[in-house]
C-alpha positions as CSV (number, residue, x, y, z in Angstrom):
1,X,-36.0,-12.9,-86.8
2,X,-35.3,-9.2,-85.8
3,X,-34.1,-10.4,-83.0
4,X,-31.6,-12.6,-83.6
5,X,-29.8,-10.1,-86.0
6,X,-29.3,-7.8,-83.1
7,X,-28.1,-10.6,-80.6
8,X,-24.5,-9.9,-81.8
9,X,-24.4,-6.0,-81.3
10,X,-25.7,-7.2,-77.6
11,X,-23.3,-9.5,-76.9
12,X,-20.5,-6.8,-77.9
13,X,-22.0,-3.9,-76.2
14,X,-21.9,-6.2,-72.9
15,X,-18.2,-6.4,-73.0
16,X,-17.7,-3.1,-73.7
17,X,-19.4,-1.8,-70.7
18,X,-17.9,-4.5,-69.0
19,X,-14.4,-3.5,-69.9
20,X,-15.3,0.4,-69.6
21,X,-16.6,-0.3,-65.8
22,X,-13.2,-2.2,-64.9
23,X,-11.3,0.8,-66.6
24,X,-13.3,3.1,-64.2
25,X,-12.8,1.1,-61.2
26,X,-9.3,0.4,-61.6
27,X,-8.8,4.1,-62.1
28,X,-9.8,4.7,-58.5
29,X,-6.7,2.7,-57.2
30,X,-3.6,4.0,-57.9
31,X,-1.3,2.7,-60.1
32,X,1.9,1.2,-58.0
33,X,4.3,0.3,-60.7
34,X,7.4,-2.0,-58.8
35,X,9.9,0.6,-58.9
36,X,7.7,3.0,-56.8
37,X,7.1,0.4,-53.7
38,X,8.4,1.9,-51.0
39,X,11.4,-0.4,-49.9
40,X,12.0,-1.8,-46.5
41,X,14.7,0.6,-45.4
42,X,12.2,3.5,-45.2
43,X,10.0,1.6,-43.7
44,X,12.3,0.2,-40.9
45,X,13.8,3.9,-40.7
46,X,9.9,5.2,-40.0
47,X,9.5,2.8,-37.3
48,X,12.6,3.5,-35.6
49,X,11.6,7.2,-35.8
50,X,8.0,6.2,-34.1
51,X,10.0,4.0,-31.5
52,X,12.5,6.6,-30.4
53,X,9.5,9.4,-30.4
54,X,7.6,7.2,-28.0
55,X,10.4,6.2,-25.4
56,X,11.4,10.0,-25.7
57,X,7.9,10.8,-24.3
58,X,8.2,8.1,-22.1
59,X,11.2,9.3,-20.5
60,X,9.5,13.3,-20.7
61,X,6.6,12.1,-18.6
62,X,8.8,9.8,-16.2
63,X,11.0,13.0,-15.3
64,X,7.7,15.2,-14.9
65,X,5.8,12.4,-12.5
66,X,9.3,12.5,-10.4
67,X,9.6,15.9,-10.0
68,X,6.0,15.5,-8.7
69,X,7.5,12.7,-6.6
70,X,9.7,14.9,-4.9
71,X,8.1,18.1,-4.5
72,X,4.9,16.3,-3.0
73,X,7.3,14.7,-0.4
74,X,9.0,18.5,0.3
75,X,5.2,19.3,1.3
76,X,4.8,16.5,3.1
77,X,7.7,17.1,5.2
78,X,6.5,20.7,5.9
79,X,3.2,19.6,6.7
80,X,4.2,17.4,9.4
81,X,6.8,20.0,10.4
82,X,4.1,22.7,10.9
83,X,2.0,20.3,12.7
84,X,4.9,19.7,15.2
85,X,4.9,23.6,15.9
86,X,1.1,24.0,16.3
87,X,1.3,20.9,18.6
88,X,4.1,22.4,20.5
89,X,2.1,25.4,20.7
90,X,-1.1,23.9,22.1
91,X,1.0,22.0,24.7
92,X,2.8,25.7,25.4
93,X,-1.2,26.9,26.1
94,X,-2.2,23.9,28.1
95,X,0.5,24.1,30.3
96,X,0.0,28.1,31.0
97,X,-3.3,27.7,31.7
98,X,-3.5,24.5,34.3
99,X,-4.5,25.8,37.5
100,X,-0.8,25.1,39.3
101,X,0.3,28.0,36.8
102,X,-2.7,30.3,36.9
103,X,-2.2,29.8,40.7
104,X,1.5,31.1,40.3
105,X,0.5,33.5,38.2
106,X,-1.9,34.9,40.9
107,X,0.2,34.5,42.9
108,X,3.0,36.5,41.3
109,X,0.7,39.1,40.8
110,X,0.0,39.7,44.7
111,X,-3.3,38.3,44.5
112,X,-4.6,36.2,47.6
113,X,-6.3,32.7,47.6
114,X,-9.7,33.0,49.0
115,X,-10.6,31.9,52.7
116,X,-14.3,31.7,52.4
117,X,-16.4,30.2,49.1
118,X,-18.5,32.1,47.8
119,X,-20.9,30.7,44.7
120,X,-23.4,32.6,43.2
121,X,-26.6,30.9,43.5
122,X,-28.6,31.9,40.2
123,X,-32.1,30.3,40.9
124,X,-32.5,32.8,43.6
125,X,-31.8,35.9,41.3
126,X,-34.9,37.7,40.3
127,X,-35.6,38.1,36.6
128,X,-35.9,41.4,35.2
129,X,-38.3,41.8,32.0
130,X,-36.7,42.1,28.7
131,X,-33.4,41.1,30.1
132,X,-33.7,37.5,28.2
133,X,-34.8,39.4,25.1
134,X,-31.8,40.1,22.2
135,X,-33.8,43.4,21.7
């Protein structure tokens, strides 16, 4: 019978927590009354703001990868144009030292082509000691 006379108080006390909790909870989220929505004119004026930022660094990044563009192809074309020179200059040595224009050279120089062969026969040599050694 104790019971039963408390039951009421229960009840009560159940809906007051109840309504206390939702009071706490909604208290978390802020309150967005109608007049402070933000309207769709800011909202198309932020994304127009994002769009043009973005093409702008688009077009930044497009004008930095061509100047790339044309400085790698400036080094390119020097490349190949100091390859041309060092090829010229090996053709320049090859041709200076055939044997037609070391002949000439010789020549030029008073030297005489040889009438007899000589070679030098170096299985025949004797070997001094030490003289393989670097030491």
């Amino acid at each position: 019978m104790a019971m039963t006379v408390f039951a009421p108080a229960i009840t009560r006390s159940r809906e007051l927590i109840a309504q206390k909790s939702s009071e706490v909870v909604l208290k978390l989220v802020p309150d967005v009354s109608p007049g402070a929505q933000a309207n769709r004119k800011f909202f198309a004026t932020f994304v127009s703001a994002v769009g043009i930022m973005g093409l702008l660094f688009l077009l930044v990044l497009n004008t930095l990868l061509a100047q790339d563009a044309f400085q790698l192809k400036h080094l390119k074309l020097q490349s190949k144009l100091v390859s041309d020179q060092r090829e010229a200059v090996n053709r320049q040595i090859d041709n200076q030292s055939s044997p037609e224009a070391l002949a000439r050279a010789a020549l030029a120089l008073g030297m005489k082509p040889s009438e007899t062969s000589v070679f030098l026969n170096l299985d025949k040599l004797p070997v001094q000691p030490g003289s393989l050694s670097n030491g």
